[in-house]
C-alpha positions in Angstrom: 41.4 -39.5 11.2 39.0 -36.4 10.9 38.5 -34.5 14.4 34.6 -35.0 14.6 34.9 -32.3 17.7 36.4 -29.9 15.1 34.1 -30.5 12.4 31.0 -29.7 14.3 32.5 -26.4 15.7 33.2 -25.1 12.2 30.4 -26.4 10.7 27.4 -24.8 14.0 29.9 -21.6 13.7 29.9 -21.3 9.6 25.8 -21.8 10.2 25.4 -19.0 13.0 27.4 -16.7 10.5 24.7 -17.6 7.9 21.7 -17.2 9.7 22.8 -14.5 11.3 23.7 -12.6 8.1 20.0 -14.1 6.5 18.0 -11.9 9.6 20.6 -9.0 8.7 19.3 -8.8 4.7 15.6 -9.4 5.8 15.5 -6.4 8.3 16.9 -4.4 5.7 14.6 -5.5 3.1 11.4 -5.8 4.6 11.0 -2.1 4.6 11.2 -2.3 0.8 8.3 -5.4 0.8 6.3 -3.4 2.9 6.5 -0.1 0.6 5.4 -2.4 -2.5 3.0 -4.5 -0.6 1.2 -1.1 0.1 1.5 0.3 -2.8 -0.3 -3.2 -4.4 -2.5 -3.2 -2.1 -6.7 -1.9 -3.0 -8.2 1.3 -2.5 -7.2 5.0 -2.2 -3.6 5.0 -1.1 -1.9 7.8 -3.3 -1.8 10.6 -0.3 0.6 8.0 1.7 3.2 7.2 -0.3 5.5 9.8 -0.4 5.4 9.0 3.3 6.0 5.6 3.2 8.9 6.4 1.0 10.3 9.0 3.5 9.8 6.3 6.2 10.9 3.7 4.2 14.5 4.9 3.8 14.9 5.8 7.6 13.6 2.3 8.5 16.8 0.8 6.2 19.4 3.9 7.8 18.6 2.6 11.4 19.3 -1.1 10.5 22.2 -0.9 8.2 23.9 2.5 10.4 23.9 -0.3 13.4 27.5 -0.8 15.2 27.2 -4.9 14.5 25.8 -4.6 11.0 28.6 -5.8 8.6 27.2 -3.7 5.9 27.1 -0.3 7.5 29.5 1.1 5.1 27.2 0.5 2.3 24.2 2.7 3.6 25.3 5.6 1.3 25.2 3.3 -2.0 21.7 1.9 -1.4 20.6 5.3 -0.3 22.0 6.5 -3.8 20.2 3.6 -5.3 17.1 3.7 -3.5 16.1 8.0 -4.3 17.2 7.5 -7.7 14.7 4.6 -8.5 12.1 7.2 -6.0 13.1 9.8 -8.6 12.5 7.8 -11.5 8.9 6.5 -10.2 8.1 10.2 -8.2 6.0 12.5 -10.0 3.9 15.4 -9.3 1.3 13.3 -8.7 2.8 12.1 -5.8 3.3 15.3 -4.5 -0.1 17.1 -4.6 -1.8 14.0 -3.3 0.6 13.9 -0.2 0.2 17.9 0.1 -3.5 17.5 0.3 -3.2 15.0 2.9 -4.8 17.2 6.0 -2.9 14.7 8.9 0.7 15.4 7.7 0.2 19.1 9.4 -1.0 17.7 12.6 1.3 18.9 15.1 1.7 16.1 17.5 2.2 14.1 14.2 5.0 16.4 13.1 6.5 16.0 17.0 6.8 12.2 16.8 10.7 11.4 15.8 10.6 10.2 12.2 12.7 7.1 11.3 16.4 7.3 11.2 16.8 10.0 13.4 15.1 12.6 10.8 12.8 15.7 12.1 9.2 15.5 10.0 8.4 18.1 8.3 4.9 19.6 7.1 4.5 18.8 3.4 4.7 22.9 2.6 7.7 23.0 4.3 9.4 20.3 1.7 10.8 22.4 -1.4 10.7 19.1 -3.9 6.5 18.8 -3.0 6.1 22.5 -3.7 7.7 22.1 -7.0 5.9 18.9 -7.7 2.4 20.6 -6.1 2.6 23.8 -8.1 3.0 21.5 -11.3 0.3 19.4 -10.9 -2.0 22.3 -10.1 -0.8 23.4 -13.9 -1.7 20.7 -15.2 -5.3 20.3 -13.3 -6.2 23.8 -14.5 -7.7 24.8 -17.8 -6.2 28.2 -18.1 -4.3 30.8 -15.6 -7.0 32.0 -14.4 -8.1 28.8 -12.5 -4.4 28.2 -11.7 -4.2 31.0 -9.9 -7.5 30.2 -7.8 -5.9 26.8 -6.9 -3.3 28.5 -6.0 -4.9 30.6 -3.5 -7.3 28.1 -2.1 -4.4 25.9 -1.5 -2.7 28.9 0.4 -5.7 29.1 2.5 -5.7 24.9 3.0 -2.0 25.1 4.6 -2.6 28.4 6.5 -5.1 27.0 7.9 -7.2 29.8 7.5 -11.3 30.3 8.0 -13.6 27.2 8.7 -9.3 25.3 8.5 -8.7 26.9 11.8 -11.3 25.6 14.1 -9.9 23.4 16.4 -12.6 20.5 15.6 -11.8 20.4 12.3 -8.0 20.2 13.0 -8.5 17.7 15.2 -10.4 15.5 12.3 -7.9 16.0 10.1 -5.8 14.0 12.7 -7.9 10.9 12.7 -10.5 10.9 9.7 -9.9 9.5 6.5 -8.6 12.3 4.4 -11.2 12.0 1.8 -14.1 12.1 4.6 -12.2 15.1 5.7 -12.5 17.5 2.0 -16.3 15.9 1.8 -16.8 17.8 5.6 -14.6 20.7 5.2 -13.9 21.9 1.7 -16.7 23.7 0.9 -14.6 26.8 1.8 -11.9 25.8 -1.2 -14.5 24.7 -3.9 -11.7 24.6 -6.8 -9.4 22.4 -4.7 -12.0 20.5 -3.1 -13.2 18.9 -5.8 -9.2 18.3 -7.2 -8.0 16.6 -3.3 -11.1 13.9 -3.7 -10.4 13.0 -7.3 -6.7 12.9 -6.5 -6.7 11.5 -3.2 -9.0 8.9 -4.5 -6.7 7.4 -6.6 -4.8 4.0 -5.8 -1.0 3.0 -6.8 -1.4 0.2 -9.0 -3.5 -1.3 -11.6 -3.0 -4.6 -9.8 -6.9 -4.1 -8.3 -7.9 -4.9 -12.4 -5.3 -7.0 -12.9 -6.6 -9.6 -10.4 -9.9 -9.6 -12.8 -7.8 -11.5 -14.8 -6.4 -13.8 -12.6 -9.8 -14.5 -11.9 -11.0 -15.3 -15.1 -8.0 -17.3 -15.7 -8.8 -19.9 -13.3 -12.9 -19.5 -14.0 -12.0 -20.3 -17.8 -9.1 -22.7 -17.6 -8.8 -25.4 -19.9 -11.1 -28.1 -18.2 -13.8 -25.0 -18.4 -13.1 -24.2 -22.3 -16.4 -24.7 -23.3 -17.3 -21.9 -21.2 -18.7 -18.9 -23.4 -17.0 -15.6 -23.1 -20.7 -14.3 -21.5 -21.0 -16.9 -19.4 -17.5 -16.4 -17.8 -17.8 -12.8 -17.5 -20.5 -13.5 -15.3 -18.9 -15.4 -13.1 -16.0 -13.2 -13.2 -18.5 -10.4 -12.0 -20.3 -12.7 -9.1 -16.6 -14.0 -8.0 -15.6 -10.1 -7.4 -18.3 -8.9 -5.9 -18.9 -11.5 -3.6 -14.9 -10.7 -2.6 -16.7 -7.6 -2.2 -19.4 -8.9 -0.1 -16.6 -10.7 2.4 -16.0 -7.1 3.3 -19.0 -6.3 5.2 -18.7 -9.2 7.4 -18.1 -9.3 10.6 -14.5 -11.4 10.7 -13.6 -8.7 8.1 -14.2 -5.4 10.3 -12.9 -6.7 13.6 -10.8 -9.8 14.9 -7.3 -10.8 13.8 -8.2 -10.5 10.4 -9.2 -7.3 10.3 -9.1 -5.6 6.7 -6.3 -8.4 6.1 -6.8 -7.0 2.4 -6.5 -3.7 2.6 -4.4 -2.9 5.4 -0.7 -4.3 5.0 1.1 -2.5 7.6 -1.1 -5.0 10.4 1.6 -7.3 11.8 -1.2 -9.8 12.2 -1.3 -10.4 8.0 1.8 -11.7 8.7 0.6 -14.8 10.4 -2.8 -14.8 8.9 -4.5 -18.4 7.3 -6.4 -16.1 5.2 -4.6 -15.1 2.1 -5.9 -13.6 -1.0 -4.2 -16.5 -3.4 -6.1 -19.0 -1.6 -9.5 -17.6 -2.4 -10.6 -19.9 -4.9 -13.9 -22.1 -5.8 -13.3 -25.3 -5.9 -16.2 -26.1 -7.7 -14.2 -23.6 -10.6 -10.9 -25.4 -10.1 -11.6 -29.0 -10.4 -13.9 -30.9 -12.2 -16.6 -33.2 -9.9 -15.3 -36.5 -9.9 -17.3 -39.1 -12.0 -19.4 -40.9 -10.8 -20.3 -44.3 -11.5 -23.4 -45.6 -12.7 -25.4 -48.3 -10.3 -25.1 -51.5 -11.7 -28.1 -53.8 -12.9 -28.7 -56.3 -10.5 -30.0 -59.5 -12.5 -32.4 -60.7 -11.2 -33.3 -64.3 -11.0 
């Protein structure tokens, strides 16, 4: 005869383990989800993500260097793992558009403890972002000349020198967008100005295009194959800009869902009934339903 008593112990204990190992993996992973779901996420993003990155990995150290986390003695593999995938997906690129970032030298920034125990540092202070900075200023400039003036505007921009050290416009750099900030305050670095907006301007990923496709695919599915190629494109156009649209409502700039789109570090996406998937027409989906035509009555 099987000991029900026993049974159920083994079988709520072998459960526990599971569940308990299942919030383990997710706390370690949901620094990585939050990286990519940045980095696929619209608009100018390129001047944060060799922050995130940075973050990212002291995020994973403080849950996996945990007394009670079974897989503390495998934080140096995934670390390995982790900066050599960064290294492979890193470029110059990366590192001019976090350089030009004006609120990674804000001091009380640079103060606040960085994940995993870490001390910030100012982006001039990094060696790899220097070497990654002074190479994409090579490649922005058309001869030496002009590398050599990017050069020294750019030694001006970190100084902090002239119309940079006025205590307004440190302050701004703190809290403005950093594209807002070069439009107000580069006029003194002309060369460099005009290289942080193009650069900082710049998202991650073409997945903003790519979801003109997705899109069209549902506007010209295979009910809707009749559908000319002009004809769809239109709609394809009035669908994304009316997405566009959304974004100067009111639920949009304020409430729970504000900037659900944009912003995916918000807590509150997480529990959000607006998702982008589920933005659809109906009326583009599904065919209207035939209807019946009224029957003769016979008259008598």
């Amino acid at each position: 005869m099987v000991d029900t008593y026993q049974t159920t112990n083994v079988t709520v204990k072998f459960f526990r383990i599971f569940w308990d190992e299942f919030k383990v993996i997710l706390d370690i992973t949901k620094p990585l989800y939050m990286v990519i779901k940045f980095s696929d996420g619209e608009g100018p993003k390129a001047g944060d993500i060799y922050e995130k990155m940075d973050n990212m990995l002291g995020q994973i150290k403080e849950v996996m260097t945990k007394e009670d986390n079974s897989h503390r003695n495998d934080w140096n593999e995934v670390e390995t793992i982790i900066i050599e995938r960064w290294g492979k997906m890193n470029w110059s690129f990366h590192c001019l558009a976090f350089a030009l970032s004006p609120k990674y030298y804000d001091q009380a920034y640079l103060a606040t403890p960085a994940p995993g125990g870490g001390q910030r540092k100012a982006p001039n202070e990094d060696t790899e972002v220097i070497q990654g900075v002074m190479d994409a200023l090579n490649r922005i400039a058309e001869d030496e000349n002009e590398f050599a003036l990017l050069r020294e505007e750019f030694n001006t921009f970190i100084m902090k020198k002239g119309l940079f050290a006025i205590a307004a416009v440190q302050a701004d750099a703190a809290t403005m967008n950093a594209i807002d900030w070069w439009f107000n305050y580069g006029s003194q670095t002309p060369h460099l100005n005009e290289a942080a907006k193009k650069v900082l301007s710049q998202p991650l990923s073409s997945s903003s295009a790519e979801r003109n496709w997705s899109t069209y695919s549902f506007i010209h599915s295979v009910k809707r194959n009749p559908l000319n190629a002009k004809t769809a494109d239109k709609l394809v156009y009035i669908h994304a800009n009316e997405r566009l649209n959304r974004r100067f409502s009111e639920g949009y700039n304020s409430g729970p869902h504000y900037k659900w789109d944009v912003d995916p570090d918000n807590s509150l996406l997480e529990d959000s009934s607006l998702k982008l998937e589920q933005l659809r027409w109906a009326s583009l989906e599904d065919e209207p339903a035939e209807v019946e035509p009224p029957r003769k009555v016979r008259r008598t």
